[in-house]
C-alpha positions as CSV (number, residue, x, y, z in Angstrom):
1,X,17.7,-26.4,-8.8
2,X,16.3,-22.5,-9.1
3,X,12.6,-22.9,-8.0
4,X,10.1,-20.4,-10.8
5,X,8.9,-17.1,-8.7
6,X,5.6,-17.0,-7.6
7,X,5.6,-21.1,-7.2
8,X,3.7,-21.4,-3.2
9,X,3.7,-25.1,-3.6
10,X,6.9,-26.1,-4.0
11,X,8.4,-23.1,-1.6
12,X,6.5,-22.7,1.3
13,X,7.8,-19.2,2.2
14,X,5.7,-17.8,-0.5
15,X,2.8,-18.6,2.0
16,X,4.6,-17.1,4.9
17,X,4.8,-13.7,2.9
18,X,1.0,-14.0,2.1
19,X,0.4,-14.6,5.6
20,X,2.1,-11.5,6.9
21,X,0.9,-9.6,4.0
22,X,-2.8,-10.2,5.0
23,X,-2.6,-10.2,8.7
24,X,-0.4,-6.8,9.3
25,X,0.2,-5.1,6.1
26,X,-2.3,-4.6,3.7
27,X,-4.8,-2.1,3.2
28,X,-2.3,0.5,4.9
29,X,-0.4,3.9,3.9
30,X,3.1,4.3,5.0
31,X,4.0,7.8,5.8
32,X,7.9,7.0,5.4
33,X,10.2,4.0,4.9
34,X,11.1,4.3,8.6
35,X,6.8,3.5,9.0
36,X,7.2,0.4,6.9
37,X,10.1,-1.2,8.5
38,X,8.4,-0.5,11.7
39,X,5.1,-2.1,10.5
40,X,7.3,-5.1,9.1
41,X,9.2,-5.3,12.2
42,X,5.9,-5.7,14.0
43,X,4.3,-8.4,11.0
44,X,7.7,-10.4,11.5
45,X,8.2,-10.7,15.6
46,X,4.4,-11.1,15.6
47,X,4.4,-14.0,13.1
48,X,7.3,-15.6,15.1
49,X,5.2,-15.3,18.6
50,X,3.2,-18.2,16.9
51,X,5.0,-20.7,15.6
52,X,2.1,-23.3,15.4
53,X,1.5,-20.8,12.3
54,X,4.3,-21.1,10.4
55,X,4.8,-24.9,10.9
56,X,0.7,-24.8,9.2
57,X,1.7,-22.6,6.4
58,X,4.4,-24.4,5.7
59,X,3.6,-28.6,6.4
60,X,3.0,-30.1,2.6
61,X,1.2,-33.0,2.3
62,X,2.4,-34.3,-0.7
63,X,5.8,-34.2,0.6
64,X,5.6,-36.9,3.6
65,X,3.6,-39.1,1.6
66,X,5.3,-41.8,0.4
């Protein structure tokens, strides 16, 4: 089943997004779209150096009760 945009709680990657958005790439200008994919280069291989991050952002509760 097609999960509604914008819907964090039921898809998890939402939060991932919102992570990298305000730890590497908000509140910035980007001179060219060769900047950005650098900058998202950098958000993306510096999110994945911590995975004890993405396992927080992404553990629900709700779904391992039972």
């Amino acid at each position: 089943m097609p999960l509604p945009a914008k819907s964090p709680e039921l898809n998890p990657v939402e939060n991932i997004w919102q992570f990298i958005r305000e730890n590497w790439l908000s509140n910035r200008v980007f001179t060219s779209y060769r900047d950005i994919l650098d900058h998202c280069c950098y958000a993306w291989n510096s999110l994945i150096d911590q995975p004890w991050h993405i396992t927080s952002i992404g553990l629900r509760d709700w779904a391992h009760r039972s």
